[in-house]
VEXMITI-919481 format. One line per 10 residues: number of its first residue (from 0); their letters; for each residue x, y, z of N, C-alpha, C. Coordinates in steps of 0.05 Angstrom, whole numbers, plus 5000, padded with zeros to 4 digits. Atoms other than C-alpha are relative to their C-alpha. Layout:
REM VEXMITI-919481
NUM = A = X:Y:Z:X:Y:Z:X:Y:Z; ...
REM end
This chain:
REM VEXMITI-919481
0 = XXXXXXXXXX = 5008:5023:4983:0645:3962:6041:5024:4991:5017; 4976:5007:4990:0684:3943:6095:5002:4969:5014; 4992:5028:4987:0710:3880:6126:4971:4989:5013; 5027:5007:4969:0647:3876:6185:4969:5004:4970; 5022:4999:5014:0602:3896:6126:4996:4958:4986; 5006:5028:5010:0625:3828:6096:4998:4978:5018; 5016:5015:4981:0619:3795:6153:4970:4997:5007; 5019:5005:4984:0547:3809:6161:4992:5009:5021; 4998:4985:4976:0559:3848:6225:4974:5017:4998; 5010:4978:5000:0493:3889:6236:5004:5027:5009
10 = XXXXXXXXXX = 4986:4978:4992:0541:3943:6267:5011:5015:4982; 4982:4987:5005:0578:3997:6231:5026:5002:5018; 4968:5001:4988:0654:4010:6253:4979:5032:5027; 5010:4977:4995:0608:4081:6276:4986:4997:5024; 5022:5009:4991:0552:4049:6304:5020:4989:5022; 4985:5013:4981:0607:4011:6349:5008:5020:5012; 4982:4989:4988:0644:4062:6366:4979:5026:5018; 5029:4985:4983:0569:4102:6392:4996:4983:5019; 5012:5015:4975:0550:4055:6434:5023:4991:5016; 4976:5012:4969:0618:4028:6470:5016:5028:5003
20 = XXXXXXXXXX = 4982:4982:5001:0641:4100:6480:5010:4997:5036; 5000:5017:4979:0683:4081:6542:4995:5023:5022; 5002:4982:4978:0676:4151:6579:4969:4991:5017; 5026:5004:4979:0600:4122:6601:5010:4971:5018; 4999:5021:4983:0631:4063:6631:5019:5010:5035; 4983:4986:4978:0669:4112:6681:4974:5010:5022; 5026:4986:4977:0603:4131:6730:5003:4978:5022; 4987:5004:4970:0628:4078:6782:5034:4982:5001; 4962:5006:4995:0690:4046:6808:5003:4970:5009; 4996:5037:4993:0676:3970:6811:5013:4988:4982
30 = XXXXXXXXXX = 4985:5006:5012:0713:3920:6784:4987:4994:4965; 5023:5010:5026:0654:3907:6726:5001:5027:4995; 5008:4983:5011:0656:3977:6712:5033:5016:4991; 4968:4994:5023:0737:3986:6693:5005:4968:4985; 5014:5020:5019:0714:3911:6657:4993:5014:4976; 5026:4993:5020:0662:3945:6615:5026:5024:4982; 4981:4972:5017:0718:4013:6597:5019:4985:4990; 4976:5005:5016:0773:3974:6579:4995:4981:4982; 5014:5026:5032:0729:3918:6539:5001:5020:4969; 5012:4989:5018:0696:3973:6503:5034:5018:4989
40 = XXXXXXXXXX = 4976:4990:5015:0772:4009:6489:5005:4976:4972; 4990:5011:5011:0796:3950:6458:4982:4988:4982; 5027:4996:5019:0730:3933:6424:5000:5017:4974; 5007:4975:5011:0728:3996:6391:5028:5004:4972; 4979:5000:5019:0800:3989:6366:5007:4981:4992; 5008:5029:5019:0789:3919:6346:4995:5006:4962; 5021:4999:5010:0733:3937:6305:5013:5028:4973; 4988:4977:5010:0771:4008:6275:5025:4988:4984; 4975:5014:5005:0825:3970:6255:4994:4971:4973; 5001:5031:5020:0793:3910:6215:4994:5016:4974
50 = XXXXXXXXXX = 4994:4984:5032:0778:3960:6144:5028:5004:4996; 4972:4991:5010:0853:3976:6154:5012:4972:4992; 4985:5025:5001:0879:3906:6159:4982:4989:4966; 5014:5016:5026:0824:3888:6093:5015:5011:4979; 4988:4990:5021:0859:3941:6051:5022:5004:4995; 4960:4995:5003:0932:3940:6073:5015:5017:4991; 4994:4968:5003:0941:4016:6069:5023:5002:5018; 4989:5001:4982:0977:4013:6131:5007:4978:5023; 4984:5020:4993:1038:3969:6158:4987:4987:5021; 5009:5002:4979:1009:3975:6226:4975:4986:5015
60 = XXXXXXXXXX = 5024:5007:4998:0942:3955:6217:5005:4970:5009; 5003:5033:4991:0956:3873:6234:5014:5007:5032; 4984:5009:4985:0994:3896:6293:4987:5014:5022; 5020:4993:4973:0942:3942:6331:4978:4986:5001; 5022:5029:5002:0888:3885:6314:5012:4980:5020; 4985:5023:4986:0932:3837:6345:5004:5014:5034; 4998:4986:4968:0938:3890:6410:4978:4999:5015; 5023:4997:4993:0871:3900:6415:4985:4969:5009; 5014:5030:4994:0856:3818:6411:5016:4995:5029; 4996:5006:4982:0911:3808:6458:4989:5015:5029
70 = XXXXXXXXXX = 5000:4987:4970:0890:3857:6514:4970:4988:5004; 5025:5006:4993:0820:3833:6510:5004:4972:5011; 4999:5036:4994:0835:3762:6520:5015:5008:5029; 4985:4982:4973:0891:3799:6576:4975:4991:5032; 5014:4991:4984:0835:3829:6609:4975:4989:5008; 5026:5015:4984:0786:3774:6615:5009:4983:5013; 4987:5023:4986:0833:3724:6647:5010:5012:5026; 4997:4981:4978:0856:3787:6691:4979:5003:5023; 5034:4992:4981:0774:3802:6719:4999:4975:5000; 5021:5033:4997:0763:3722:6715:4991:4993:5028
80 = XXXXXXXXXX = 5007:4997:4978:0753:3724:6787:4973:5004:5000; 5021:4986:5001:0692:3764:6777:4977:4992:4977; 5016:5006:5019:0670:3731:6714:4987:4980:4995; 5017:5022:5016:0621:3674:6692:5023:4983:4981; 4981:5018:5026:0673:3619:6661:4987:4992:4981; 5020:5001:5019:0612:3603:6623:4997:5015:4978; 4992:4979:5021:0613:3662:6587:5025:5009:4996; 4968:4996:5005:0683:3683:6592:5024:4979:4985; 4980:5015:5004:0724:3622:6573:5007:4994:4971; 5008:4993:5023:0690:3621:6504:5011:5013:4986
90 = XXXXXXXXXX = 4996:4976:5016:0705:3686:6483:5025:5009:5006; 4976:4993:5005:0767:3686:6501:5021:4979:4977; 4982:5028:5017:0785:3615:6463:4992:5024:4963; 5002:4991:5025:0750:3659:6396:5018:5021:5000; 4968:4983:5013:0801:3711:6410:5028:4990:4994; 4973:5013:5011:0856:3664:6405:5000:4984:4971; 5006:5013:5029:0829:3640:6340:5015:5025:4978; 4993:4986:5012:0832:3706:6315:5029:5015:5005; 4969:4992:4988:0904:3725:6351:5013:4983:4976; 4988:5024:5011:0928:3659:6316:4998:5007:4973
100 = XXXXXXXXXX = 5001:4976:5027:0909:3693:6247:5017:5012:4994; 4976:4977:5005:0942:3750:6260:5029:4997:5009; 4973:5003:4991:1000:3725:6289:5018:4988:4972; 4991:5006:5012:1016:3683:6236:5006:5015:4960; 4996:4982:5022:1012:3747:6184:5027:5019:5016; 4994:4982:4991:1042:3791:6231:5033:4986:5014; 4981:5010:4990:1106:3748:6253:5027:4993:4974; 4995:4991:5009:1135:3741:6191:5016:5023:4985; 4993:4969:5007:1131:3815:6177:5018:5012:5011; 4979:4995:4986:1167:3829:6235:5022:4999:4988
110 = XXXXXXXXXX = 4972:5013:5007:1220:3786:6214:5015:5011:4972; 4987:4979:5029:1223:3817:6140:5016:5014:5002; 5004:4975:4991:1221:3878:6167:5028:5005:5012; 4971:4996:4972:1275:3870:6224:5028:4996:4973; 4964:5011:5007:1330:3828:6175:4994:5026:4972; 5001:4982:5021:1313:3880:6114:5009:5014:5013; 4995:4979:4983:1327:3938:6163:5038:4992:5006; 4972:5013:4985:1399:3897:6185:5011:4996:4975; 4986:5005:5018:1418:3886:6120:5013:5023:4987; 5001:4972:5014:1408:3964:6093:5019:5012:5018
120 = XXXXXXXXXX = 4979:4986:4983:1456:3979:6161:5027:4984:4995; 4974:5004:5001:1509:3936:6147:5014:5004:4971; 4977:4987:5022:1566:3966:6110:5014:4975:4987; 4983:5029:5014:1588:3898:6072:4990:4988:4969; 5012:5014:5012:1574:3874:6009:5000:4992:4994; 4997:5025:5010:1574:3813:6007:4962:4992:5013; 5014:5001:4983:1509:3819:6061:4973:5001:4983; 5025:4999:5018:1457:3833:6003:4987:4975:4997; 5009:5039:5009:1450:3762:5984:4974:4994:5026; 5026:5000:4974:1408:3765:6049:4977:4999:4994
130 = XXXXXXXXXX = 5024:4992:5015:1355:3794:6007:4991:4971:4994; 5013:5026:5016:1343:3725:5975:4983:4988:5021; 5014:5017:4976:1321:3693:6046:4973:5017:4998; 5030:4980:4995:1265:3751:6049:4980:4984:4982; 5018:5006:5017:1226:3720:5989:4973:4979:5017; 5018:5021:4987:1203:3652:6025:4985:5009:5024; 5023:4987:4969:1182:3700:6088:4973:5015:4984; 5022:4978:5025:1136:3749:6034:4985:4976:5001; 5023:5016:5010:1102:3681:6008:4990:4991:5025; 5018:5004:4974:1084:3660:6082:4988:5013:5004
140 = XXXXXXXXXX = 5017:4975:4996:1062:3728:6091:4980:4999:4989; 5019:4996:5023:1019:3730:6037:4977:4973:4996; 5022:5012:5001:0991:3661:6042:4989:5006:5032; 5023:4994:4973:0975:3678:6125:4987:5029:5000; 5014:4987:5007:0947:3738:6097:4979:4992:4997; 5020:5010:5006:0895:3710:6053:4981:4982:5022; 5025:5011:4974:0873:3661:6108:4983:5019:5020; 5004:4981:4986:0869:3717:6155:4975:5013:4991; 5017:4996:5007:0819:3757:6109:4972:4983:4992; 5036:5015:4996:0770:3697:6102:4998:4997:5027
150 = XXXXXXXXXX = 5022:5000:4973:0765:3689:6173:4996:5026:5010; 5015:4965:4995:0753:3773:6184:4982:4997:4985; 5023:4987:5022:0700:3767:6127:4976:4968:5011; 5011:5029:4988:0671:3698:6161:4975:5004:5019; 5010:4979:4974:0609:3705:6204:5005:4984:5029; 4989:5007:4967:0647:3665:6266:5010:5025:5009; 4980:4988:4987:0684:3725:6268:4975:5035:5004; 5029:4985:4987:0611:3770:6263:4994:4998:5026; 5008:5007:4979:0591:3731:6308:5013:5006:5038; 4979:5001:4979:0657:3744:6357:4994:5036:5006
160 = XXXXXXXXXX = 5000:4972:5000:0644:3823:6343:4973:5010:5019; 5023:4988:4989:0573:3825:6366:5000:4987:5036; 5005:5003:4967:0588:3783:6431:5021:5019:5015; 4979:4975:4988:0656:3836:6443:4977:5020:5016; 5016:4966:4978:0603:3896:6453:4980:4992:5007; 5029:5002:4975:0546:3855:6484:5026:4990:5030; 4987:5008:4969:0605:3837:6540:5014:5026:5007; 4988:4971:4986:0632:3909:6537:4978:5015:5012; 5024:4980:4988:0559:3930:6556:4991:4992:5024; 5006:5008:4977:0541:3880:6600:5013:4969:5011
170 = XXXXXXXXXX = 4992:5031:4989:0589:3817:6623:4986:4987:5014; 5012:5013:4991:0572:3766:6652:5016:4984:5019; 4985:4998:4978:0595:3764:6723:4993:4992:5028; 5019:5019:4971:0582:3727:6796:5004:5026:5018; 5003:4976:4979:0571:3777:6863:5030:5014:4993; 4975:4981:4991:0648:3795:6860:5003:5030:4985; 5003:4973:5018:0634:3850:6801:4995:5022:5009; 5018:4988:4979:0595:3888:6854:5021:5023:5010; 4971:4992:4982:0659:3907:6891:5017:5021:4996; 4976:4973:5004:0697:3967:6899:5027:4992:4978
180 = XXXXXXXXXX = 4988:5003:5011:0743:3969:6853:5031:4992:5016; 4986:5002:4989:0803:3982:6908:4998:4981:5015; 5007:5020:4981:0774:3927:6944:5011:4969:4990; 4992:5021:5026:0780:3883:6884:5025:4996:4984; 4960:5000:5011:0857:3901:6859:5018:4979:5015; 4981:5021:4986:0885:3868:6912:5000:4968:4990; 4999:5021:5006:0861:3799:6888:5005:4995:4968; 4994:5009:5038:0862:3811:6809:5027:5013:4994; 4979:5000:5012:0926:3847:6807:5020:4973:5020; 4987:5013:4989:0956:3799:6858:5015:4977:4981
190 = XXXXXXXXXX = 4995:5032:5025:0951:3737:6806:5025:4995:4987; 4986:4995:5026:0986:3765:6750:5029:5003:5005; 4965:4990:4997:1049:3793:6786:5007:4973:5019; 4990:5027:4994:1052:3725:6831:5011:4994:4972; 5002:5005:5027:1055:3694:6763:5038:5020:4994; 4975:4983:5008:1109:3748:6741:5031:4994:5018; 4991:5007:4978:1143:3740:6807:5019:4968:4996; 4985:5022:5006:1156:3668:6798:5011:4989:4975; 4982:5008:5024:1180:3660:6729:5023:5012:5004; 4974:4983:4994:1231:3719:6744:5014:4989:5017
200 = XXXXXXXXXX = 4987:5019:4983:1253:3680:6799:5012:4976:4989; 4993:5030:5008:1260:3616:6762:5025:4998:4970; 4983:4992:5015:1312:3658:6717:5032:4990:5002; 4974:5002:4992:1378:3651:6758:5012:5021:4985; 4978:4982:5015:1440:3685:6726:5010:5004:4986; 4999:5003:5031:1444:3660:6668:4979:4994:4991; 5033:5010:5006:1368:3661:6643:5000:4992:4975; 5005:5006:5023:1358:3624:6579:4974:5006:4982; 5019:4994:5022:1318:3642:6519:4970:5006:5013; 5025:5009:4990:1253:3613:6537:4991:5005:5035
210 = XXXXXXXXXX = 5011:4993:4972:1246:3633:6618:5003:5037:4988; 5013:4960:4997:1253:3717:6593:4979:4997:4977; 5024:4989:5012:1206:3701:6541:4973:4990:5011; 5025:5011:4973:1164:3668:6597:4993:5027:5015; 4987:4980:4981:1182:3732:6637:4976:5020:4986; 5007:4978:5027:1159:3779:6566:4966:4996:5007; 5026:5009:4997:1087:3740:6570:4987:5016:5026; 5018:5004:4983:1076:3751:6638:4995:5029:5004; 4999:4973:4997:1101:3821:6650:4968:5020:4976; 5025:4990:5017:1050:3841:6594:4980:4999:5009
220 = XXXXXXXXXX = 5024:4999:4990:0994:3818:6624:4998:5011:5034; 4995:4990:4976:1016:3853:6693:4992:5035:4979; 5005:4967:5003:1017:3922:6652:4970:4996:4986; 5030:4990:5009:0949:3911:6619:4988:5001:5027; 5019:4990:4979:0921:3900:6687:5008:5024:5013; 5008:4982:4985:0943:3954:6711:4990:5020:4984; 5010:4975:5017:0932:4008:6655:4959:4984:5007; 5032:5001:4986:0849:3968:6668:4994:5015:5024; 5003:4983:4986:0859:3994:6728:5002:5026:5006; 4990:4966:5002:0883:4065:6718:4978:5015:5004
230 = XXXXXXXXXX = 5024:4988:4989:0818:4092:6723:4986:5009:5023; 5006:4994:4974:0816:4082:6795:5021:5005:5021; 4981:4992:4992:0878:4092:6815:5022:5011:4992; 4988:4980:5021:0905:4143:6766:5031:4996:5001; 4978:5003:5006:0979:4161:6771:5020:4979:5012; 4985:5026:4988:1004:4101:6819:4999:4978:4975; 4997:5016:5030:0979:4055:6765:5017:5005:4975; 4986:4997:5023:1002:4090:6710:5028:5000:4999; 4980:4992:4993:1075:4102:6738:5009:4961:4993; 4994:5017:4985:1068:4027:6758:5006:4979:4973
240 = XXXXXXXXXX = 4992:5008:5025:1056:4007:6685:5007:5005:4973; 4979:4989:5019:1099:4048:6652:5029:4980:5002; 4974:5025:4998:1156:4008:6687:4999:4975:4989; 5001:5021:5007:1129:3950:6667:5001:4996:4963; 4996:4992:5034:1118:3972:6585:5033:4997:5000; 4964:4999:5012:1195:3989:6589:5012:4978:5005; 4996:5031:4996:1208:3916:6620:5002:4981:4972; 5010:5019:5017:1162:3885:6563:5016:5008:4973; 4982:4987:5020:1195:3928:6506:5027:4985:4998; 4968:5008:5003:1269:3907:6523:4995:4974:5000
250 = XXXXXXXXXX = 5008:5035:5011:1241:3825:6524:4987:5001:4977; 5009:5013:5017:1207:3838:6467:5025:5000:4976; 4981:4990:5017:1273:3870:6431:5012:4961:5003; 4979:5026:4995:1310:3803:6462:4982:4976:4980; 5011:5026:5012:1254:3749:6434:5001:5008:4970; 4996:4995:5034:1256:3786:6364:5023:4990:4995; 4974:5013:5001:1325:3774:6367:5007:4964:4998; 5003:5029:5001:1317:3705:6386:4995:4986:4980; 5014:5014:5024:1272:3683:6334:5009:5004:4976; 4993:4990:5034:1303:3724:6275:5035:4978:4997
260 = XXXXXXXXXX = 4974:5016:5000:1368:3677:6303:4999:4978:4985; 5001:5036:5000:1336:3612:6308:4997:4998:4967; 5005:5016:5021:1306:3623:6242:5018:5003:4977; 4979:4994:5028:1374:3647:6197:5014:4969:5008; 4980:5025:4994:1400:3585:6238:4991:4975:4977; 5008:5027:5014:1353:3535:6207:4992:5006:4958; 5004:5002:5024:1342:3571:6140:5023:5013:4977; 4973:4997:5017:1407:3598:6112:5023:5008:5005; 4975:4999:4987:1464:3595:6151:5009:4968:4974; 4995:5024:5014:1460:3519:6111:5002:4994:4970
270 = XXXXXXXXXX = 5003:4995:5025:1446:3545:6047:5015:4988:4976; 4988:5001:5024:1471:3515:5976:5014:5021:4988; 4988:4970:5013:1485:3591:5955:5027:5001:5013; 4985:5001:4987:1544:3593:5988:5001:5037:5014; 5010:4983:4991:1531:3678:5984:4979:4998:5016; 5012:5004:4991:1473:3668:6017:5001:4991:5020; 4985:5007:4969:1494:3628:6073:5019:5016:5007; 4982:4974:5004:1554:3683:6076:4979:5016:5014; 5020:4980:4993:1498:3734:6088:4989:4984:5019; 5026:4998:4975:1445:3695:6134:5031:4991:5026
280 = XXXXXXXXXX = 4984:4998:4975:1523:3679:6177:5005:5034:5015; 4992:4966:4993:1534:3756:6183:4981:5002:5019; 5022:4989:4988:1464:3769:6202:4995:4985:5030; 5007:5012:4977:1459:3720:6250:5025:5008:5023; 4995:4990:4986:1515:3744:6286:4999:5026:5021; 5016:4976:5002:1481:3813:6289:4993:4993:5031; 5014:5006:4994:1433:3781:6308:5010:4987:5039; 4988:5012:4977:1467:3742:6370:5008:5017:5011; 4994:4969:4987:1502:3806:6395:4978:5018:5016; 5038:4988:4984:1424:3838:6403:4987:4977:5025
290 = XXXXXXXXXX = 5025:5017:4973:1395:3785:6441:5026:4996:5029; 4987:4997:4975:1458:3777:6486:5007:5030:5019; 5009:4974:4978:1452:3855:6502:4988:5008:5017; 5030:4994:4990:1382:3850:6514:4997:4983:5027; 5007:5022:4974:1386:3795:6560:5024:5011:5027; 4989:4993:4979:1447:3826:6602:4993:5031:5018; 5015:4977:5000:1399:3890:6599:4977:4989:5027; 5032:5004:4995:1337:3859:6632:5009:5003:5029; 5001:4998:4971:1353:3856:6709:4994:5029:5011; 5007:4965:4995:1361:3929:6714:4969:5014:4992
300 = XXXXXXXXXX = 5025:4990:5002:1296:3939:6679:4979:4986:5030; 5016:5011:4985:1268:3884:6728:4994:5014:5022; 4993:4982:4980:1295:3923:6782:4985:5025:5021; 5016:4973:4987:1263:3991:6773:4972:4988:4999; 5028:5002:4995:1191:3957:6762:4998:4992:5030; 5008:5008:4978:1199:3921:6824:5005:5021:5020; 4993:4982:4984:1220:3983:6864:4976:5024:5001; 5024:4984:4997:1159:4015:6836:4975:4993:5017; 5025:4997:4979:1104:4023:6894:4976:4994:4982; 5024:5014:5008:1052:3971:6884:4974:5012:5006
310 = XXX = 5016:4983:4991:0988:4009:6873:4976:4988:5017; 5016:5013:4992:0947:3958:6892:4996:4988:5039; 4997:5007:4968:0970:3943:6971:5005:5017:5013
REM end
């Protein structure tokens, strides 16, 4: 029995993945019809993905759930032009219900993950004591676990599954859907990279924390639209958001950094253990070193995206 079974879902993971197969959404080239392919992608790996996340076989499973929620939500704020806010605005607030779930299992882990990994490389040992901080991250884990699995087994979240593939079949969209697809880039990718455009701008030369992880946000939702688009404008697109992946990657390396700082700052740099604090000071220096690489890194990545030929104009 899987997750969607306990939801109630009258779908199988099977049954989903028959009916949103996204190669039938490829027969034309409007903006409602690379809508419908990239719903039903991320649909599909939604939906494939929630038995893995119920049985916790694999690490991964909270973190392609969480890809699949974010690009859908991405990709309806991307087409919103074209869409019914009536229907759209909805279903994107229930994907941030369920993002918000997974984030709060899946952020954590990271963090385990990352300072466990930083502890096993540094040659010191005094740096073990580190281990002890991991514990209080595990029990957050574990209780935004449990929440997580009642709202997948919940039927709001049935309910969120069966409106995914009735909007990957047929959205719900005003005349603009109609529209050539190439006709229609110009205004839906325009948004996103304005948007991109002006946060990067509002960086200066010394960009702090919070404007590249403004930067991280936006750039992301610049490469989902264009990989939506790829379909109709094959390798320009794809070239266009490759540059931009390698952008998002090096801000996401810098905000990991960030956060794994802020949080040795506030949870055991202060420590009673005095080992312990010892260890989360080490780490956090590490730690400080990475994010100030990453951030004297990022212009050059900015660089080549923006030099990459906009496929859209």
């Amino acid at each position: 029995m899987t997750a969607l079974d306990l939801a109630n879902t009258p779908r199988s993971v099977e049954e989903v993945r028959s009916e949103l197969d996204p190669v039938a959404h490829l027969e034309g080239t409007t903006a409602l019809d690379l809508l419908r392919r990239t719903m039903a992608l991320s649909t599909v790996r939604l939906v494939a993905q929630v038995p893995v996340v119920e049985f916790g076989e694999d690490p991964e499973g909270i973190h392609d759930t969480r890809v699949a929620v974010r690009r859908l939500r991405s990709d309806l704020r991307t087409f919103g032009h074209v869409l019914d806010p009536v229907w759209a605005d909805p279903l994107r607030a229930e994907l941030g219900w369920v993002g918000a779930l997974l984030g709060r299992v899946r952020d954590p882990e990271v963090l385990v993950a990352r300072l466990d990994a930083r502890i096993q490389s540094i040659a010191d040992p005094g740096i073990a004591a580190g281990k002890m901080l991991l514990d209080d991250l595990e029990l957050q884990r574990v209780g935004a676990r449990r929440r997580l699995l009642e709202g997948l087994r919940s039927e709001r979240f049935g309910t969120l599954v069966e409106r995914l593939v009735e909007g990957a079949t047929d959205p719900s969209s005003v005349d603009g859907g109609t529209v050539d697809a190439a006709e229609t880039a110009g205004t839906l990718m325009s948004r996103p990279w304005r948007r991109l455009v002006r946060a990067a701008g509002r960086l200066g030369l010394q960009p702090e924390d919070a404007g590249l992880h403004r930067v991280r946000i936006e750039v992301k939702r610049v490469r989902y639209a264009a990989e939506a688009f790829s379909p109709a404008f094959g390798t320009r697109a794809d070239r266009f958001a490759a540059a931009a992946r390698e952008l998002q990657d090096l801000l996401g390396e810098h905000h990991d950094a960030v956060v794994s700082l802020a949080w040795l700052t506030a949870n055991g740099i202060g420590a009673d253990d005095t080992s312990v604090a010892f260890a989360a000071g080490r780490l956090a220096e590490y730690e400080s070193m990475e994010r100030d690489r990453r951030r004297d890194a990022w212009p050059e990545a900015w660089a080549r995206l923006e030099k990459r030929k906009r496929f859209w104009t």
